[in-house]
DRENDO-1510 file (C-alpha; in Angstrom, 1 decimal, always signed):
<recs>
REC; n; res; u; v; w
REC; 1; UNK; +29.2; +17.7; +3.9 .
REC; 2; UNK; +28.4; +14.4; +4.5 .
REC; 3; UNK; +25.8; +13.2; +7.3 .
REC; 4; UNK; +24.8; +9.8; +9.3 .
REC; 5; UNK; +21.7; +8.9; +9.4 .
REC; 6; UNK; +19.8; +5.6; +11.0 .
REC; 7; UNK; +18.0; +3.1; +9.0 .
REC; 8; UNK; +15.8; -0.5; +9.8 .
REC; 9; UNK; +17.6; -3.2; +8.0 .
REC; 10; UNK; +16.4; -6.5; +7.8 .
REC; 11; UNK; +19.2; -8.7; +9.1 .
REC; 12; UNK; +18.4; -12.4; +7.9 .
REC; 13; UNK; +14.6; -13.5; +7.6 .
REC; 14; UNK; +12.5; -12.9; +11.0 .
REC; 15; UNK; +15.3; -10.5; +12.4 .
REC; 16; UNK; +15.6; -6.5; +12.2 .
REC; 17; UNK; +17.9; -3.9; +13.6 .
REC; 18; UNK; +18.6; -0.4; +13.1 .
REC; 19; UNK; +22.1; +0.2; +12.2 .
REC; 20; UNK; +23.8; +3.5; +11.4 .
REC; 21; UNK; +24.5; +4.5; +7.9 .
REC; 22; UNK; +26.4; +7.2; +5.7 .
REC; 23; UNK; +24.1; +9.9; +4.3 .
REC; 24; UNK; +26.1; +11.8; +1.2 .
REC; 25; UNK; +26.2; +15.2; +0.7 .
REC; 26; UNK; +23.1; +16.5; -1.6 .
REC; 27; UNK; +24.3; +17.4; -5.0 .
REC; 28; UNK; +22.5; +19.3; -7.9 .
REC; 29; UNK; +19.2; +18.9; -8.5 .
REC; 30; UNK; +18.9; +16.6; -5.3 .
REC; 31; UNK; +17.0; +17.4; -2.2 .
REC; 32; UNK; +18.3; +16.1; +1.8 .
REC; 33; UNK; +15.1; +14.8; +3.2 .
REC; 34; UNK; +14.7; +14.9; +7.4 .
REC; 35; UNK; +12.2; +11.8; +7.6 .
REC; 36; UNK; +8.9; +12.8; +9.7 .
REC; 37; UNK; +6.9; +9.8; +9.4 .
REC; 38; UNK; +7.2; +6.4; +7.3 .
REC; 39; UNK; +4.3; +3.8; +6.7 .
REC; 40; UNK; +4.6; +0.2; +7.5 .
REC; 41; UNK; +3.0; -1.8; +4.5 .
REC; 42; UNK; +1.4; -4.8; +6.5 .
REC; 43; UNK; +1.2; -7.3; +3.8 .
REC; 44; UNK; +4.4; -6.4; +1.6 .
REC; 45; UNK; +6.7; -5.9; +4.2 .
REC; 46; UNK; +5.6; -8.4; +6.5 .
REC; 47; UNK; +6.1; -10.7; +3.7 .
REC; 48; UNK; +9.7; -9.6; +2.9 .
REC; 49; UNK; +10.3; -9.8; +6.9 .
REC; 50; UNK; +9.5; -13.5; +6.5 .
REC; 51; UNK; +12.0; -13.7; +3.6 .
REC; 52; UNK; +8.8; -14.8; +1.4 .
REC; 53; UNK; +9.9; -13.2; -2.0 .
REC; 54; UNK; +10.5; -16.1; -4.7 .
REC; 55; UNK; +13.8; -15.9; -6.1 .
REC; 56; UNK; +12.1; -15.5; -9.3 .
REC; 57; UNK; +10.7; -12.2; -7.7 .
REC; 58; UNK; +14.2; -10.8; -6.3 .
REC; 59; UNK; +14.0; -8.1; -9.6 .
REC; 60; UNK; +10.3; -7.3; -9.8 .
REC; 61; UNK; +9.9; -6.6; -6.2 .
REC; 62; UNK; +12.8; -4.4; -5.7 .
REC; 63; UNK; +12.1; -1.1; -4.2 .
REC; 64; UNK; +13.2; +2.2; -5.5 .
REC; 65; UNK; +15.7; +2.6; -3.2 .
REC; 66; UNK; +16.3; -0.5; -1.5 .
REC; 67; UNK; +19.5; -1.6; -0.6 .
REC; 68; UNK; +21.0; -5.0; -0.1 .
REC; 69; UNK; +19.5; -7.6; -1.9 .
REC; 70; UNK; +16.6; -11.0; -1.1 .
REC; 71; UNK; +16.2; -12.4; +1.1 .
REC; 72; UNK; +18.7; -10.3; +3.5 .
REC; 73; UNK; +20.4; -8.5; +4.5 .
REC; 74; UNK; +18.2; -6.1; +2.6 .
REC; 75; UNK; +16.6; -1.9; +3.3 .
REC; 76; UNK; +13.2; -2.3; +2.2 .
REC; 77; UNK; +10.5; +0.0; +2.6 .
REC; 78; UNK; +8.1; +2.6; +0.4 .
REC; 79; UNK; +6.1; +5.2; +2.4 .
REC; 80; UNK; +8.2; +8.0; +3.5 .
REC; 81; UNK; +6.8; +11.4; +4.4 .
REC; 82; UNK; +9.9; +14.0; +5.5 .
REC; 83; UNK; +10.5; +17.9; +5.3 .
REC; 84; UNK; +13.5; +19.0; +2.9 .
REC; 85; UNK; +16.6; +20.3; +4.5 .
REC; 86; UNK; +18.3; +21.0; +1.5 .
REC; 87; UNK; +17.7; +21.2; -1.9 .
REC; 88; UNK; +15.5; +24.1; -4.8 .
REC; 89; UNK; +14.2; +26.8; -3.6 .
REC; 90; UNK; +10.9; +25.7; -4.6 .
REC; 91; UNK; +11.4; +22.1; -2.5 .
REC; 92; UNK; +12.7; +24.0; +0.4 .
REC; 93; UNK; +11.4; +23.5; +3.6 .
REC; 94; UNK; +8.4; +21.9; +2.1 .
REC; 95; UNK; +6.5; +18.5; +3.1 .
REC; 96; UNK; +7.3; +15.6; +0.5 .
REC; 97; UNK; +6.1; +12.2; +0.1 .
REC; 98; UNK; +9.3; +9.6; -1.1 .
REC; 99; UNK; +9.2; +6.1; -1.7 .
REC; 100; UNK; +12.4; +5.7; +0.6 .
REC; 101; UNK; +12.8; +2.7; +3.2 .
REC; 102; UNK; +12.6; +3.1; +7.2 .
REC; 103; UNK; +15.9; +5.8; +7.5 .
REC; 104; UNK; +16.1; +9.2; +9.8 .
REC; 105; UNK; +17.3; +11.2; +6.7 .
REC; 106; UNK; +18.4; +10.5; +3.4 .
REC; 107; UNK; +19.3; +12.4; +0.1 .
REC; 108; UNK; +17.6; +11.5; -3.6 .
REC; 109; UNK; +16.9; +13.1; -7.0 .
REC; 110; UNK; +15.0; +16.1; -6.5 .
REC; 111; UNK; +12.3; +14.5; -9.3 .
REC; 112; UNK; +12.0; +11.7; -6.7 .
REC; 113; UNK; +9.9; +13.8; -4.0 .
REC; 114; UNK; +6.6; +14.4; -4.6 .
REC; 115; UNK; +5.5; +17.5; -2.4 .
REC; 116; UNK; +2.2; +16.7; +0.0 .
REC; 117; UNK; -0.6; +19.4; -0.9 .
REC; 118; UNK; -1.3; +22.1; +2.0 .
REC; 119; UNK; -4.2; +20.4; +2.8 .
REC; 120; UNK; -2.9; +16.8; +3.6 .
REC; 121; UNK; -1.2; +16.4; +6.7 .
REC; 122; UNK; +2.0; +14.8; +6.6 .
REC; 123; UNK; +0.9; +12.4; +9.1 .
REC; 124; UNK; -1.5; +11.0; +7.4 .
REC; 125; UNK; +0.7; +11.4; +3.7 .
REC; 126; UNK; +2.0; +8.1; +4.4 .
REC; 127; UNK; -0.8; +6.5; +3.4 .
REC; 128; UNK; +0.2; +7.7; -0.1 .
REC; 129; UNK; +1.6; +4.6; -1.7 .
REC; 130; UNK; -1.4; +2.7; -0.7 .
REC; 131; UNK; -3.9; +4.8; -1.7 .
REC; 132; UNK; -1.9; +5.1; -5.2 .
REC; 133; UNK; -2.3; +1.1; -5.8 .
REC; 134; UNK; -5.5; +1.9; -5.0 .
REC; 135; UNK; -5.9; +4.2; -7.8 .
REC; 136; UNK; -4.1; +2.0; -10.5 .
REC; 137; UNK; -6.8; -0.7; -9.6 .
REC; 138; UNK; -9.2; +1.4; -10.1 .
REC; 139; UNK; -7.9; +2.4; -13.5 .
REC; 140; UNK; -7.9; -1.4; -14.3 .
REC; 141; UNK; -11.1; -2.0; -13.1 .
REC; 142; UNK; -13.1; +0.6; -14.7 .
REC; 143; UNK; -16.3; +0.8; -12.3 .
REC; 144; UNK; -19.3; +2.6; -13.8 .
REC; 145; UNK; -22.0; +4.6; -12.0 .
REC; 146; UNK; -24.4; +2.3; -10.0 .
REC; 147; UNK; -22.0; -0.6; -9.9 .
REC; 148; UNK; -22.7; -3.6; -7.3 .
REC; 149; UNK; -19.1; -3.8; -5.7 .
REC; 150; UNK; -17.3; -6.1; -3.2 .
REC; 151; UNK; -14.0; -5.7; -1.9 .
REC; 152; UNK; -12.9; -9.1; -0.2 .
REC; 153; UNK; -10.1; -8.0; +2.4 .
REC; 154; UNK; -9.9; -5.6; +4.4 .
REC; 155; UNK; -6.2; -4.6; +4.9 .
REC; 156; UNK; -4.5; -1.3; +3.7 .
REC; 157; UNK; -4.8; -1.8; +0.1 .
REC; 158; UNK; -8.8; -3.1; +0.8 .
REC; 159; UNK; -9.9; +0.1; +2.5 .
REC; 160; UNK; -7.9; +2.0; +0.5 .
REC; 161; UNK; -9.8; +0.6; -2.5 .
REC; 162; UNK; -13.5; +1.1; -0.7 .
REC; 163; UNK; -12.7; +4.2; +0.8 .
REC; 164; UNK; -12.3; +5.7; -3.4 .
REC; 165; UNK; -14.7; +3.6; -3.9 .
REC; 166; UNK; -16.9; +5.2; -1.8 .
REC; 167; UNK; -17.1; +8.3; -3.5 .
REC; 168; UNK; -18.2; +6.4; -6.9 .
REC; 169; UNK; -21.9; +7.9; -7.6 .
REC; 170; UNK; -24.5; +5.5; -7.2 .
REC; 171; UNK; -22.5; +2.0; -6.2 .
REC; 172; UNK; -23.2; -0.4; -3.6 .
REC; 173; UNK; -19.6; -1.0; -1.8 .
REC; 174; UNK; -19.3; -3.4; +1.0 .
REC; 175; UNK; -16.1; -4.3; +2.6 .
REC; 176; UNK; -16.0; -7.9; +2.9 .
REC; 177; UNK; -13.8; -9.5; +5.7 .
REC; 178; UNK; -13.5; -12.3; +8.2 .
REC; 179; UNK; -13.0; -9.7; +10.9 .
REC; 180; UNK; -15.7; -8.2; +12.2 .
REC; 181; UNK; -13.6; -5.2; +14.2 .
REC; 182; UNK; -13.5; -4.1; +10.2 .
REC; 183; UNK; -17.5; -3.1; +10.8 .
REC; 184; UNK; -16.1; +0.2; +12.5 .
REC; 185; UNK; -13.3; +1.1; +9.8 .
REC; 186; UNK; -15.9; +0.2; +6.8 .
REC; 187; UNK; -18.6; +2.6; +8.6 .
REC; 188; UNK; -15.7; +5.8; +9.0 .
REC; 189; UNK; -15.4; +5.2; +5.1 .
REC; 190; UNK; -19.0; +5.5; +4.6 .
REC; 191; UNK; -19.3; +1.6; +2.7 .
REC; 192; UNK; -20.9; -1.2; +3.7 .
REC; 193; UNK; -19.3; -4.4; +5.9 .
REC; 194; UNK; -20.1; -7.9; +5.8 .
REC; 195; UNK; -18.6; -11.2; +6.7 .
REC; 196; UNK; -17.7; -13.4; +3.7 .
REC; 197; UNK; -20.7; -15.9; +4.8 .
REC; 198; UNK; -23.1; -12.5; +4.5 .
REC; 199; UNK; -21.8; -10.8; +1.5 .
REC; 200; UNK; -24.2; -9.2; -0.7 .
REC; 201; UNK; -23.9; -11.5; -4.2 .
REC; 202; UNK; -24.7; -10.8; -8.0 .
REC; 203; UNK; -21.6; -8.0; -8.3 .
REC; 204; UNK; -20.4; -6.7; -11.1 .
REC; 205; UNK; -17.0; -6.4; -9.7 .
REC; 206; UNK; -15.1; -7.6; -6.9 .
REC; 207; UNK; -11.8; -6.3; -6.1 .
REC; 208; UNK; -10.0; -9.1; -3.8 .
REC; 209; UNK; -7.0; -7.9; -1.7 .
REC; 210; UNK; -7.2; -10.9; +1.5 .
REC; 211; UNK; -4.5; -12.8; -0.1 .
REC; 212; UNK; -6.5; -16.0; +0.9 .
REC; 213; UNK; -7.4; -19.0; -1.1 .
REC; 214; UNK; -10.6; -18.4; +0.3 .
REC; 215; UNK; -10.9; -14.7; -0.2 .
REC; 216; UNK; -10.5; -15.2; -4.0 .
REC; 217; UNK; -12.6; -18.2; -4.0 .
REC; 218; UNK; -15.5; -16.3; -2.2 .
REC; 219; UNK; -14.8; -13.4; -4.6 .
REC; 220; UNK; -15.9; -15.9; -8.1 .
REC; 221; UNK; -18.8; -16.3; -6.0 .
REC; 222; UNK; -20.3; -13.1; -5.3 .
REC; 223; UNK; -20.0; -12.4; -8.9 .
REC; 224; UNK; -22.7; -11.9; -11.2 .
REC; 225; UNK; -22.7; -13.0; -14.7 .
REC; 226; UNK; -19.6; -11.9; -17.0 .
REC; 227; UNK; -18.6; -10.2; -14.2 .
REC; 228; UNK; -14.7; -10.2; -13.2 .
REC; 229; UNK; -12.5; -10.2; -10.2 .
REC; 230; UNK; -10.0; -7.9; -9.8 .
REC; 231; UNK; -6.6; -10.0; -8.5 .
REC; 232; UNK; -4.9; -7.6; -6.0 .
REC; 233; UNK; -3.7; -9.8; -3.3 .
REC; 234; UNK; +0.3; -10.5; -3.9 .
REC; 235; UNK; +1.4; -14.1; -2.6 .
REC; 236; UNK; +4.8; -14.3; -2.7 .
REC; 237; UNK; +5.8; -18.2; -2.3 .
REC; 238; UNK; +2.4; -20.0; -1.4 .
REC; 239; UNK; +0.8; -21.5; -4.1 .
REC; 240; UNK; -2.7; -20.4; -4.5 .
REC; 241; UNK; -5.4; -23.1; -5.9 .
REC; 242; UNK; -8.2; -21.1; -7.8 .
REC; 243; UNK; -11.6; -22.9; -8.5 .
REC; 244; UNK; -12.1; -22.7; -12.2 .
REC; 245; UNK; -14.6; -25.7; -12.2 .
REC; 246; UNK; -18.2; -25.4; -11.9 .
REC; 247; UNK; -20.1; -22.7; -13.2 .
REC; 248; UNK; -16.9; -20.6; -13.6 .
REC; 249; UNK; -17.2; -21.1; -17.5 .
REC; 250; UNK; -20.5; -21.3; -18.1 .
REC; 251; UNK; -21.2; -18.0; -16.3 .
REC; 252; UNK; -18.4; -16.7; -18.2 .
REC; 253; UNK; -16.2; -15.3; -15.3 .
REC; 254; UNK; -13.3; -13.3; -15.4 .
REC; 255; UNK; -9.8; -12.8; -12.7 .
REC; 256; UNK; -7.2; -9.9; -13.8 .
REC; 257; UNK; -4.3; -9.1; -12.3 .
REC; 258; UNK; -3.5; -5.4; -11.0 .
REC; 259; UNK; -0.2; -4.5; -9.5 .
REC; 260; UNK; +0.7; -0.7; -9.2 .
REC; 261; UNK; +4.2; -1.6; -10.8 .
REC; 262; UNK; +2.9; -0.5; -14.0 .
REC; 263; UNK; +0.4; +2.2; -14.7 .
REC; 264; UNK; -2.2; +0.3; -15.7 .
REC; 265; UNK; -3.1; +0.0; -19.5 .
REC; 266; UNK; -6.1; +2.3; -19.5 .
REC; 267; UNK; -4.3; +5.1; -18.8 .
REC; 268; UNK; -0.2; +4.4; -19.5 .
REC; 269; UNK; -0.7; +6.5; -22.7 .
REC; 270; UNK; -1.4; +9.5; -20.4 .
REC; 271; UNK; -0.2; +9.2; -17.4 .
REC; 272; UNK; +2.8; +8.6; -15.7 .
REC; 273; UNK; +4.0; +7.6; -12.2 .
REC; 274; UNK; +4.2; +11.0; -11.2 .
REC; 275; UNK; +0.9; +12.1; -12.4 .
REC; 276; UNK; -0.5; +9.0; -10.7 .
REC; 277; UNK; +1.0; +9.4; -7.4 .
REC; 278; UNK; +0.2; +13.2; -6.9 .
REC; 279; UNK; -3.7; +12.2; -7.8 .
REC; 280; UNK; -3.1; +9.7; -4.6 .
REC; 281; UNK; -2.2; +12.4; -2.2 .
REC; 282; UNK; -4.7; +15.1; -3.6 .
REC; 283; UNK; -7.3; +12.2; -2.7 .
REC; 284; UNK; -5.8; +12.2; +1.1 .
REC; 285; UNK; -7.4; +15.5; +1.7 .
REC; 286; UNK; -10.5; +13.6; +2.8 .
REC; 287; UNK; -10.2; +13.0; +6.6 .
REC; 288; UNK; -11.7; +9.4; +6.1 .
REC; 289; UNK; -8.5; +7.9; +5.3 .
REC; 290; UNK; -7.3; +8.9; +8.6 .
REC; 291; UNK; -9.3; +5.8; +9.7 .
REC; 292; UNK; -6.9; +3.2; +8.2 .
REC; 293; UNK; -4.1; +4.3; +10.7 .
REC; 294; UNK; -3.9; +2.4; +13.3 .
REC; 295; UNK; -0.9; +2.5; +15.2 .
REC; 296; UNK; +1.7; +4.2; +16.1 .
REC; 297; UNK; +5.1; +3.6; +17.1 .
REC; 298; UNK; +8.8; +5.0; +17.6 .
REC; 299; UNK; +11.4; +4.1; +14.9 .
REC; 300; UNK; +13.6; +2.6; +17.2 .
REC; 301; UNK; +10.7; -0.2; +18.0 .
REC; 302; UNK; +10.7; -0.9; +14.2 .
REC; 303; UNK; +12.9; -4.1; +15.0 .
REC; 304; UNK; +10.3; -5.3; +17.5 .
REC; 305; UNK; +7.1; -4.0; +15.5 .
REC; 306; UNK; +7.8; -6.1; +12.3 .
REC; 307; UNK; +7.6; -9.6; +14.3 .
REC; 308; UNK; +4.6; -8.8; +15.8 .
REC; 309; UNK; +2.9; -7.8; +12.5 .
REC; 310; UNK; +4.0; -10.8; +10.9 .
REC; 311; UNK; +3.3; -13.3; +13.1 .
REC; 312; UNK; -0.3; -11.5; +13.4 .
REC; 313; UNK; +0.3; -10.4; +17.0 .
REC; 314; UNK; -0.4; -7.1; +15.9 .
REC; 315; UNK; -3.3; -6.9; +13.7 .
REC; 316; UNK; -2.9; -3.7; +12.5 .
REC; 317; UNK; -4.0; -1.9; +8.9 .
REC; 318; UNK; -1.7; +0.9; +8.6 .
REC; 319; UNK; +1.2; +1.4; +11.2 .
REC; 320; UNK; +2.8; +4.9; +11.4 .
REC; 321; UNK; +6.4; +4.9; +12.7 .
REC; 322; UNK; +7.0; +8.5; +14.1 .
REC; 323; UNK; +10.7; +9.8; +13.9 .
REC; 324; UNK; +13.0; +11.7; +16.3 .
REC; 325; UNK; +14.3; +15.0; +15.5 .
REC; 326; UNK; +18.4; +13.8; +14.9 .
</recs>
């Protein structure tokens, strides 16, 4: 039997609305999901809101199950935490994590649910897809024990990087951010906090997620020796001036890109998606990361939310949009 459902569609760029939409019956081997909670994710989504995908970009940043297409009118969205309906008897009634857009209910392959461990609470299981990029620049950045560390940008993906971090024996983390409100969220993930003007220098590592010319130039120079930024920040259409003058060669300096699209190379040969994003919701056990959720609001406010967000109105880290029971 088919269903309706209703779903946050971005109309043209800078405009949302929830419209109503068809919801097919589940087949075999697919599961009906009743959505409890979805994730807003500040930088990406705000930056699609905007219409600020390049149109070289339109295939790359497609989401799993977007509809429409860039710049709108286009579904677009990637934390979803919702209880099956209908589906195995082993996916029945449980929890499950999706990388589904904003929408009350929706049906998907069965091997497209990933259920949330007893000990993570759904509410705070949409940090999942964060905390997964997380993990994939992690895997591209290799830290070792006793590690100096700096993580320039303190947005979702930022605390989500310090807040693993954190549990690294022996480093020195320090969240590194022009806001100084981030003091309080760095101290609930048990890392340092400085402004960019007081970071600690000679790192071996820094991990730059402010998406700011300034951000990544701050990052070069925290760095000690050889060491190497990790490039997490996404900028969509700005152009982005890097300074590679100086004494970025002769202190032999490094920037790599990490982007959770691919698992990264260290570990592709042995681990896939799946294996990668059940590792991110095992780590959500830890209450810590309930410290990156910020907000709350209902899912019919979605269309108001996003323009605040975007515009910075709203500073928020992690927004969780909280579903009615249809």
């Amino acid at each position: 039997m088919e269903h309706s459902a209703s779903a946050f569609w971005l109309r043209a760029p800078g405009q949302g609305e929830i419209r109503r939409v068809a919801v097919p019956a589940s087949g075999r081997d697919e599961v009906r999901v009743r959505t409890l909670y979805s994730g807003v994710s500040r930088g990406t989504e705000t930056l699609v809101f905007r219409g600020g995908v390049p149109e070289s970009q339109f295939t790359r940043m497609r989401a799993p199950f977007q509809d429409g297409e860039f710049p709108a009118p286009v579904k677009y969205g990637y934390l979803n935490v919702g209880v099956v309906e209908h589906g195995p008897p082993e996916l029945l009634g449980r929890a499950v994590f999706c990388l589904y857009p904003h929408q009350t209910r929706y049906v998907v392959p069965a091997a497209s649910v990933t259920p949330v461990p007893e000990d993570v609470p759904a509410a705070r299981a949409v940090l999942a897809g964060t905390v997964e990029t997380a993990v994939n620049a992690l895997w591209d950045a290799a830290p070792l024990v006793g590690d100096r560390i700096a993580v320039v940008g303190g947005g979702m993906v930022g605390c989500c990087v310090a807040a693993v971090l954190g549990r690294f024996p022996g480093v020195r983390v320090e969240l590194v951010d022009v806001d100084p409100g981030r003091a309080a969220v760095a101290e609930a993930l048990g890392v340092g906090f400085a402004p960019p003007e007081g970071a600690a220098g000679e790192c071996d590592l820094v991990v730059h997620a402010s998406a700011t010319e300034a951000g990544l130039a701050r990052s070069l120079e925290l760095l000690a020796d050889e060491g190497e930024v990790i490039e997490l920040s996404w900028y969509g259409d700005r152009p982005v001036r890097i300074p590679l003058g100086e004494a970025f060669h002769s202190r032999r300096l490094s920037v790599r890109a990490s982007q959770v699209g691919m698992v990264a190379p260290a570990r592709r040969s042995r681990r896939t998606y799946g294996d990668r994003l059940a590792l991110a919701l095992r780590l959500l056990a830890d209450p810590v990361f309930d410290a990156l959720i910020t907000d709350e609001c209902p899912f019919d406010d979605l269309p108001r939310l996003l323009p605040r967000l975007a515009s910075g109105e709203q500073p928020a880290l992690c927004v969780r949009v909280v579903y009615p029971e249809e």
